[in-house]
N, C-alpha and C positions, 0 to 999 in steps of 0.2 A: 504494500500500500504506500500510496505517494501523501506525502504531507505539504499542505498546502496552509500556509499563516495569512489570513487576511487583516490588513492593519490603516485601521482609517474609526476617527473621531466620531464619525456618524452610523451609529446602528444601521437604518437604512441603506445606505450607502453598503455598507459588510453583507447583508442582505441580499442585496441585488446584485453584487460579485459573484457572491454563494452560489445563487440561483442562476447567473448564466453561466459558470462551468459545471453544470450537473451532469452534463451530455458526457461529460469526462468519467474514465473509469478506473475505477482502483484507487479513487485519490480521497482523501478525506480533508476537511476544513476543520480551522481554529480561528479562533478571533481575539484581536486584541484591539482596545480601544483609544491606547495614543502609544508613542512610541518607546516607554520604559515598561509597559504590559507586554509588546513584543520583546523588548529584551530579554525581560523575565520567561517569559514562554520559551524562548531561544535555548535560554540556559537550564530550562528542565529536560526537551529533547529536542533535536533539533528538525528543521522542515528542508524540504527538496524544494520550496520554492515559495517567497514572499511577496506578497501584493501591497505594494506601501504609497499611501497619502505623503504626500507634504506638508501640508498645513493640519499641523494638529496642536494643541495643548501639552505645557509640559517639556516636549522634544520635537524639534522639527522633523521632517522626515530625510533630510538632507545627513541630520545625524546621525541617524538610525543605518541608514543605509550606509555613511562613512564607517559604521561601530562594525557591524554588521563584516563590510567586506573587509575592515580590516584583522578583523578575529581568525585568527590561524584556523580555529575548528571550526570557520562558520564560513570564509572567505568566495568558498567554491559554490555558494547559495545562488540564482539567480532573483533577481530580485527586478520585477515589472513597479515601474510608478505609475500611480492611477491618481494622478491630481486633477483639478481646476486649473491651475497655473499654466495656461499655453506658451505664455512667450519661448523665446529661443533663449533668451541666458538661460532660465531654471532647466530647460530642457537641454542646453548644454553642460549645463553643470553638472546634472544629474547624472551622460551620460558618461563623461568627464570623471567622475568618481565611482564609475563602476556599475551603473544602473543597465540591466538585459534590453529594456524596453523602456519607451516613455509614450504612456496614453493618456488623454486627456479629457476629461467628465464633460458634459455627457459621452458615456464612452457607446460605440456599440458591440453587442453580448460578441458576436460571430467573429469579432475580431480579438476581442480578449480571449477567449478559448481557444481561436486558433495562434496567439501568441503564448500561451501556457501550454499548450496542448508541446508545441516547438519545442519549449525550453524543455520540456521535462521528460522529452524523450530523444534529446541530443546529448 
């Protein structure tokens, strides 16, 4: 079974991620609701692949994702951003420190699934 961390500030939001990689198999979801719950979650087991907000409370997601691949046991994570934030600095910055993907809310289902579906079978 594939582990899959979803991490974004808004229920909701986590919700409707959840729900459009269902079509996906073998994989199971967790949830974390701003970015030091993902840490936490991290360091109990870890996941084959992270869905992360940028804008959250507490931790941005720029840090999460810097903590993230900078962690010797964690490093090889791929990790999609699923922000609001379109511009091109965040989006280069993101990819810039290591981010797999950068998608942008409202996102569409067919293509986040087909971008995790990618990661986590390469």
């Amino acid at each position: 079974m594939k582990r899959i961390l979803v991490v974004d500030d808004s229920a909701t939001m986590r919700k409707m991620v959840i729900a459009s990689l269902r079509d996906l198999t073998n994989v199971t979801f967790q949830e974390a609701g701003n970015g030091l719950e993902a840490i936490e979650q991290l360091a109990v087991a870890p996941f084959d692949l992270m869905i992360l907000d940028l804008n959250m409370p507490d931790m941005h997601g720029l840090e999460v994702l810097r903590f993230v691949l900078g962690h010797p046991s964690y490093n090889a994570t791929p990790i999609v951003i699923l922000t609001t934030k379109g511009d091109e600095g965040s989006r280069s910055e993101a990819i810039q420190a290591g981010a797999a993907c950068y998608l942008t809310k409202p996102f569409e289902p067919r293509s986040l699934s087909g971008q995790v579906h990618d990661l986590l079978t390469h």
